[in-house]
MIMI-701655 format. One line per 8 residues: number of its first residue (from 1); their letters; for each residue x, y, z of N, C-alpha, C. Coordinates in steps of 0.2 Angstrom, whole numbers, m for minus. Example, Ala and Ser with C-alpha at 12.3 -4.5 7.8 and 13.67 -1.06 7.14 Angstrom:
1 = as = 66/m28/39/62/m22/39/66/m16/39 ~ 64/m11/35/68/m5/36/64/0/39
// end
This chain:
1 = xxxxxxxx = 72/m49/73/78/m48/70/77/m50/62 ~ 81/m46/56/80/m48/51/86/m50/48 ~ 87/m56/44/92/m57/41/94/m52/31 ~ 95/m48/33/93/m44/24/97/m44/21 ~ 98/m48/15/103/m47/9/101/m46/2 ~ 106/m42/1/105/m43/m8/104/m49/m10 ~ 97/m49/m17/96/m55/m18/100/m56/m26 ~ 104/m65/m28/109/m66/m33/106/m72/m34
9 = xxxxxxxx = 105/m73/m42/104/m80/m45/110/m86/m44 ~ 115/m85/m38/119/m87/m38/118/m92/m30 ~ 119/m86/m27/119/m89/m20/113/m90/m18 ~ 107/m88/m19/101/m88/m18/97/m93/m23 ~ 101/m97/m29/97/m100/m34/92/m106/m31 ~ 93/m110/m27/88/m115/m24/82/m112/m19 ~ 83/m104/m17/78/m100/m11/71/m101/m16 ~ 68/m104/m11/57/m101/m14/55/m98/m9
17 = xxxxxxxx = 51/m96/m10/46/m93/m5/38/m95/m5 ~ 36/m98/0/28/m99/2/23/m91/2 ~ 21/m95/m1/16/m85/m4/10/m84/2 ~ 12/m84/7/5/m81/12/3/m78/16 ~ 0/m76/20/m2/m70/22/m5/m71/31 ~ m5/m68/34/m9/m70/41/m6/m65/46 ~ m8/m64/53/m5/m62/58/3/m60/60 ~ 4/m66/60/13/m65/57/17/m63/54
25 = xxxxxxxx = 13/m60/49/15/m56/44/15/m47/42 ~ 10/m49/47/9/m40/48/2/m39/44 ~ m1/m44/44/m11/m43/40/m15/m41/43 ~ m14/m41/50/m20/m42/56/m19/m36/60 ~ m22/m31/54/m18/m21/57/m28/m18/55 ~ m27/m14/57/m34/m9/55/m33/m5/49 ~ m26/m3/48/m25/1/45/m18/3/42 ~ m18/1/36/m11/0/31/m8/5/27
33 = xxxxxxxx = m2/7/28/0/12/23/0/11/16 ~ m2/14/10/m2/12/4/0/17/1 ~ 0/17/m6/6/22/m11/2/26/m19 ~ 2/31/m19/0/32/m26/m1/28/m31 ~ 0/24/m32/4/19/m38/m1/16/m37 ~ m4/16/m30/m8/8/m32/m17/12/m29 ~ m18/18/m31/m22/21/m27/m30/18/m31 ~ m31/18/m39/m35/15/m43/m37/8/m42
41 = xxxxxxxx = m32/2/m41/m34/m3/m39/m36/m3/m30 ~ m34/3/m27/m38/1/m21/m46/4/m20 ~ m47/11/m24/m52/13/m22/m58/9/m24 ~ m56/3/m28/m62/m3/m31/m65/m7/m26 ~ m60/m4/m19/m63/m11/m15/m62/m7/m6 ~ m60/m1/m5/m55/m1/2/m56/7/2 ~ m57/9/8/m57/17/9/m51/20/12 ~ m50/24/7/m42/28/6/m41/34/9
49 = xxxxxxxx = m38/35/15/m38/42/20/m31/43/20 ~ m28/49/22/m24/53/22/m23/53/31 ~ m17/51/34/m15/55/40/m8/56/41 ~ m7/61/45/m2/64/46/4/59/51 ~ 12/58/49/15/55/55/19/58/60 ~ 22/58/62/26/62/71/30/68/66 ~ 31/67/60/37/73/56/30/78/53 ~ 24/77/53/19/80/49/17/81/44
57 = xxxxxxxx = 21/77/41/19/74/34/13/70/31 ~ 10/71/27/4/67/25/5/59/22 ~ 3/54/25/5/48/21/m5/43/22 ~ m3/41/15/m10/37/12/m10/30/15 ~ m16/28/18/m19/24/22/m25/18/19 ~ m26/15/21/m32/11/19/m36/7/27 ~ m43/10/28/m46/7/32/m46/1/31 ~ m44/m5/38/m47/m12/36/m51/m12/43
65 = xxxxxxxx = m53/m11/46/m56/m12/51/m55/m8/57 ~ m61/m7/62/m63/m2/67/m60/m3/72 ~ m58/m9/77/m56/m13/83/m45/m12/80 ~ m43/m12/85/m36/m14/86/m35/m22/82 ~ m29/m21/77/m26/m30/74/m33/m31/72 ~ m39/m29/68/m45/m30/66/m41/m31/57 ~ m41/m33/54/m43/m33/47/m47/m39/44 ~ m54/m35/44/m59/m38/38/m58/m42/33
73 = xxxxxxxx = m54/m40/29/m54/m42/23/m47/m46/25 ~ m45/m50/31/m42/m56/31/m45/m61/32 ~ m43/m67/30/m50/m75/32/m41/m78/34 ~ m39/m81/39/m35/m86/40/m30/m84/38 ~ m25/m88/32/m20/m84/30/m20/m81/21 ~ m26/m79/19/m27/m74/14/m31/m70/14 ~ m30/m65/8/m35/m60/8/m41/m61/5 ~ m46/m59/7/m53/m59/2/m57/m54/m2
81 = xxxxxxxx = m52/m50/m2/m50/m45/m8/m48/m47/m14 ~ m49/m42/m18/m47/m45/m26/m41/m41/m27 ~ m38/m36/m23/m31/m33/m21/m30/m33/m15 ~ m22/m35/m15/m18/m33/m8/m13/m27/m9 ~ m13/m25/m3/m7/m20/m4/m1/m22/m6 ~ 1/m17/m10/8/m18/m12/13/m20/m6 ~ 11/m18/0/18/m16/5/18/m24/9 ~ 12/m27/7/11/m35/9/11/m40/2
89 = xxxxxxxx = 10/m35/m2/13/m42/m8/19/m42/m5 ~ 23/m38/m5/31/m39/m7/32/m45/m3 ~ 29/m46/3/32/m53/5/38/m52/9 ~ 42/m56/8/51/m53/12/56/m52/9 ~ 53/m47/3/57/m43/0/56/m36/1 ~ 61/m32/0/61/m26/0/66/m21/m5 ~ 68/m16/m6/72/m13/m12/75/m7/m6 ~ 82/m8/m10/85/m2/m10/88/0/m12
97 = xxxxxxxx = 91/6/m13/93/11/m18/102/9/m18 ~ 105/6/m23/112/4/m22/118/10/m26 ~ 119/15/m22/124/22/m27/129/21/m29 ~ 130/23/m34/136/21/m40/139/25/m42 ~ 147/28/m41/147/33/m46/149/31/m53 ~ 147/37/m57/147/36/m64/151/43/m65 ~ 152/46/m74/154/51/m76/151/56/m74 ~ 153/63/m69/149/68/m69/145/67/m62
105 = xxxxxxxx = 147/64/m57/141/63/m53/139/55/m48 ~ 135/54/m51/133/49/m45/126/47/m45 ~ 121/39/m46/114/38/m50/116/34/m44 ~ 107/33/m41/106/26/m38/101/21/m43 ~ 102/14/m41/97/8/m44/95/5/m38 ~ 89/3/m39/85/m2/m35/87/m6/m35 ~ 89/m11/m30/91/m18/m31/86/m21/m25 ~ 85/m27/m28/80/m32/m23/84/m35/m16
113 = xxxxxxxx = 82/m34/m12/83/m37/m6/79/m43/m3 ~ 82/m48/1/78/m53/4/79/m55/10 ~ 74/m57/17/76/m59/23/78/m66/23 ~ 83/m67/24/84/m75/24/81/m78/31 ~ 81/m73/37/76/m78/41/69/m74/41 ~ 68/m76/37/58/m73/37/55/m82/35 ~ 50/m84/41/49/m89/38/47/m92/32 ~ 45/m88/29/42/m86/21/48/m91/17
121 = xxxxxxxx = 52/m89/17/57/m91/15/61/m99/15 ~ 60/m102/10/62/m109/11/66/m113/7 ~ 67/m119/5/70/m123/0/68/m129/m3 ~ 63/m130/0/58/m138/0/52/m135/m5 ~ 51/m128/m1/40/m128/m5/41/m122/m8 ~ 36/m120/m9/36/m115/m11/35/m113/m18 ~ 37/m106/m21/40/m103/m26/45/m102/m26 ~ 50/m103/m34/56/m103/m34/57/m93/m35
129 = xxxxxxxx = 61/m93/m35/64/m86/m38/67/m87/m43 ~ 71/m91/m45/73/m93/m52/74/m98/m55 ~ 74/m98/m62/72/m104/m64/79/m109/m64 ~ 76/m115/m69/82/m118/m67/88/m117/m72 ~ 86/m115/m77/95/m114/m82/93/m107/m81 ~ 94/m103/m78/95/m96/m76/86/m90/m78 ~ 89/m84/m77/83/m79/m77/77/m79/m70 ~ 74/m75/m69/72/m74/m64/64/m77/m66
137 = xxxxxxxx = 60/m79/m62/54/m85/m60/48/m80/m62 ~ 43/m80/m65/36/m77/m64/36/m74/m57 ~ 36/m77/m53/33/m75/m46/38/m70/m44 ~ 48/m69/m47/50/m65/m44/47/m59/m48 ~ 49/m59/m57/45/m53/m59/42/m51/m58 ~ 34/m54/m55/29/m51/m48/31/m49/m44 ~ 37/m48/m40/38/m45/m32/44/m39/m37 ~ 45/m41/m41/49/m33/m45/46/m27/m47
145 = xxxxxxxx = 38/m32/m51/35/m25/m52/32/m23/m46 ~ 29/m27/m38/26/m24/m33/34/m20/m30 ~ 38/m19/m29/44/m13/m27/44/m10/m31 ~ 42/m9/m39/42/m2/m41/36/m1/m41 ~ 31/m2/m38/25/1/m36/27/5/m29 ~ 30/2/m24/31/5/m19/36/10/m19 ~ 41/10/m24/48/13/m25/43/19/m29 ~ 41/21/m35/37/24/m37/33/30/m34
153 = xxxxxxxx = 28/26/m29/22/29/m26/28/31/m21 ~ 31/30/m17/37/32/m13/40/42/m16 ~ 42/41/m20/44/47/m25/39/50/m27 ~ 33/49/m28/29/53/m30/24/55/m28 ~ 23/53/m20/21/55/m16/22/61/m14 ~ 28/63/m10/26/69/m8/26/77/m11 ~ 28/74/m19/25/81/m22/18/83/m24 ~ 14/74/m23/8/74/m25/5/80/m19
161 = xxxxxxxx = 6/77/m11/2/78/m6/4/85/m5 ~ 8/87/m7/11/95/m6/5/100/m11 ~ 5/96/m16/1/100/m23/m5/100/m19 ~ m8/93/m17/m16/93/m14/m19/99/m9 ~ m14/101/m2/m11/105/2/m12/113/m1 ~ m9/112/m7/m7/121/m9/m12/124/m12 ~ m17/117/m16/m25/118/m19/m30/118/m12 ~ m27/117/m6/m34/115/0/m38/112/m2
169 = xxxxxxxx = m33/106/m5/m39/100/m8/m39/94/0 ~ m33/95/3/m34/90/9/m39/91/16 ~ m46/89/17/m46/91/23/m47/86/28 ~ m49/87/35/m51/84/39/m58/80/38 ~ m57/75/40/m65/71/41/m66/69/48 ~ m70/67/49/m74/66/54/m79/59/53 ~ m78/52/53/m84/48/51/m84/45/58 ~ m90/46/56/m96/42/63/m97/36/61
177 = xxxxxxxx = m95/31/63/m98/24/60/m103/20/65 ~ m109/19/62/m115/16/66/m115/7/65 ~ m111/3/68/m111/m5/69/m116/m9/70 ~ m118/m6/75/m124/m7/78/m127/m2/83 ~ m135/m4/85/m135/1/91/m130/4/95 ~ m127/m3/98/m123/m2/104/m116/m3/103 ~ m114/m2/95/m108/m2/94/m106/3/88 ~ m103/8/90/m102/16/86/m94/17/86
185 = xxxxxxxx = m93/18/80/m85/21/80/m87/29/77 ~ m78/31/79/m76/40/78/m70/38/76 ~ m69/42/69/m63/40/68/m62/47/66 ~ m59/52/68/m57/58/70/m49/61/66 ~ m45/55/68/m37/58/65/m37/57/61 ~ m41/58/54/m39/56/48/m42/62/42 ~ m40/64/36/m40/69/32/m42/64/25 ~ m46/67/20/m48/65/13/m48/69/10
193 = xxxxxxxx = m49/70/1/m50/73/m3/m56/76/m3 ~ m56/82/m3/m61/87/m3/m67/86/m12 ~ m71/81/m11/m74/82/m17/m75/88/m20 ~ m79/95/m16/m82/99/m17/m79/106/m19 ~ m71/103/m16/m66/108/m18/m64/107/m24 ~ m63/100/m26/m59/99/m32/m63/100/m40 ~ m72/100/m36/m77/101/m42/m76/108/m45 ~ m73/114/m39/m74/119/m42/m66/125/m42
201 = xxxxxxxx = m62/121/m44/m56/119/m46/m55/126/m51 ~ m51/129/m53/m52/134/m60/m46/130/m65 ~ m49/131/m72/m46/129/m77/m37/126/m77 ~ m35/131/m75/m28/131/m73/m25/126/m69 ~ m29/127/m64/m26/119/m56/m27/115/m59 ~ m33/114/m62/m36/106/m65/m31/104/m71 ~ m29/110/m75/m24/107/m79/m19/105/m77 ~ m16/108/m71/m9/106/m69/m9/100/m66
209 = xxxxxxxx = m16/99/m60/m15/92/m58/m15/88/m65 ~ m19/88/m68/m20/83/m72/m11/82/m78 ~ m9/86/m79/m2/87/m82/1/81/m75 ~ 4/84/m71/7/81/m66/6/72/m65 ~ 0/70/m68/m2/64/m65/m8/65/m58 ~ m9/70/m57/m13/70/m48/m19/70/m49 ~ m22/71/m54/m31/74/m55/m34/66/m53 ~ m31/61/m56/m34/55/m56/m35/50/m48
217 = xxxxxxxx = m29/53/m47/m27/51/m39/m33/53/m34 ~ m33/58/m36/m35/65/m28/m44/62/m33 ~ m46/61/m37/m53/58/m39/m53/49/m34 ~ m49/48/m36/m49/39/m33/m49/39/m22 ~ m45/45/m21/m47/45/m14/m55/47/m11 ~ m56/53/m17/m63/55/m14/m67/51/m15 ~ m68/46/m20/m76/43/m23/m72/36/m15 ~ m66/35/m16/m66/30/m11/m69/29/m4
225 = xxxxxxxx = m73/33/m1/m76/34/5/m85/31/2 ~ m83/29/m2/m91/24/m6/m89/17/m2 ~ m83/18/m1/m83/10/0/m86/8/9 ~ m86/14/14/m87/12/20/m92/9/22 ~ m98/8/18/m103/4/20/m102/m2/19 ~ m97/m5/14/m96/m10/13/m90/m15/19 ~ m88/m10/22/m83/m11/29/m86/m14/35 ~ m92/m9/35/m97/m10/38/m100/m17/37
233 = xxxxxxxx = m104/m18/32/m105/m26/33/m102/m30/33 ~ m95/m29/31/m90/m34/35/m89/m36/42 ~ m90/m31/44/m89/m28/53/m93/m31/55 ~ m102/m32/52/m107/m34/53/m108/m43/53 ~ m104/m44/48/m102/m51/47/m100/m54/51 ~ m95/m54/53/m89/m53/58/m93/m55/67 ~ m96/m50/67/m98/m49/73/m104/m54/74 ~ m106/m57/69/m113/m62/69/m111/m69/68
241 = x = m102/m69/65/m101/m77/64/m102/m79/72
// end
C-alpha cells in the first residue's frame, strides 16, 4: 500500500529522504522501463530494446541481466553505473498532472507527489527536501528535473515510436547470448532499431526525424546493442564471484 500525497514546504518541511537503492526498491529486475529523455545517457552504458505491452504499444527498456530479479549493474544497495534510470532516481516521488480551469478552456501542471510510508522517507537522516528558511533542497531540484525527464519522455514517446513504425525503422531481434559453454540465453520478445534501415533513409524522412527530435534517439538505440558484450562480462563476473 502506498501512502501518496502532494508534496508542500509546509506540511512536509522537516520530511528527508535516505537516497538508496536495493531489492526493496524495485533494483533487482532484468529489465527496466526507460524514456526518451534519457536515451543518450543510457546508451553509454546499457542495451536499449523496444517491446511491446498487453495494449500493443511499443515501450523502451534497458537489459540488466539474463536470470529473473538479476540486475548486474546492482552491488548491495547502489548502482555501478555511472547512470540510473530515471524511473528509480525518482525514489518516492512521482508526478501528476494537477487540471485547472483557466480562461477558454482548461491546462494541466505537474506537481510533485510523495509516499509518506515508503521507507525511504524519514525525519532523523537523510536528505532534507527543504531548506531551512524556505525554497526547495538540491536534492529536491534533482528529483524535479528526474520527473520531467519521465513526464517529457512520457509525452514524447508515443509519436516517437509511431514515426519509427511508419519508417519500418522498428524491427524484431533475435540475440543469442553465449555465457558460457553450458549457459546460453534467447531473448526473442524484443525489437531494436534497424541500423541498416535507417542508413538508407531518403533525404526527406531524415529531415523530418531529425526536425522532430528522433534522428538522434533511433541512432542511441541502434549503436546501443554495443553494449551487450559488456553485460556479458558482468554475467561472467557474477557467476565466478
Amino acid at each position: 500500500m502506498t501512502n501518496r500525497v502532494l508534496l508542500n514546504n509546509i506540511e512536509h518541511k522537516d520530511l528527508r529522504v535516505v537516497s538508496r537503492y536495493g531489492p526493496a526498491y524495485g533494483d533487482a529486475v532484468n529489465q527496466m522501463a526507460v524514456f526518451p529523455t534519457e536515451f543518450e545517457e543510457l546508451q553509454r552504458e546499457f542495451v536499449i530494446l523496444f517491446r511491446k505491452d498487453r495494449e500493443g504499444t511499443y515501450q523502451a527498456i534497458i537489459l540488466l541481466g539474463f536470470d529473473k530479479d538479476e540486475n548486474l549493474f546492482l552491488a548491495e544497495d547502489r548502482w555501478t553505473s555511472r547512470y540510473v534510470p530515471a524511473i528509480q532516481q525518482r525514489g518516492p516521488f512521482s508526478i501528476s498532472i494537477e487540471r485547472r480551469e483557466i480562461q477558454g478552456g482548461e491546462e494541466g501542471e505537474p506537481m510533485i507527489h510523495v509516499d509518506l510510508d515508503d521507507p525511504r522517507v524519514v525525519k532523523e537522516e537523510g536528505l532534507p527536501l527543504f531548506r531551512e528558511h524556505g525554497g526547495n533542497s538540491p536534492y529536491l531540484d534533482h528529483v524535479a528535473a528526474v520527473l520531467r525527464t519521465i513526464h517529457i519522455g512520457v509525452e514524447a514517446a508515443k509519436l516517437m515510436y509511431a514515426t519509427f513504425e511508419k519508417l519500418a525503422l522498428i524491427e524484431p531481434t533475435r540475440l543469442e547470448v553465449s555465457v558460457s559453454d553450458e549457459k546460453k540465453y534467447l531473448l526473442s520478445e524484443f525489437s531494436t532499431i534497424s541500423a541498416q534501415r535507417l542508413a538508407v533513409l531518403d533525404g526527406p524522412s531524415l529531415e523530418g526525424l531529425n526536425r522532430a527530435g528522433f534522428l538522434a534517439p533511433a541512432i542511441f538505440v541502434a549503436s546501443s546493442l554495443g553494449n551487450m558484450q559488456r553485460l556479458i562480462e558482468l554475467k561472467n563476473r557474477r557467476e565466478q564471484a
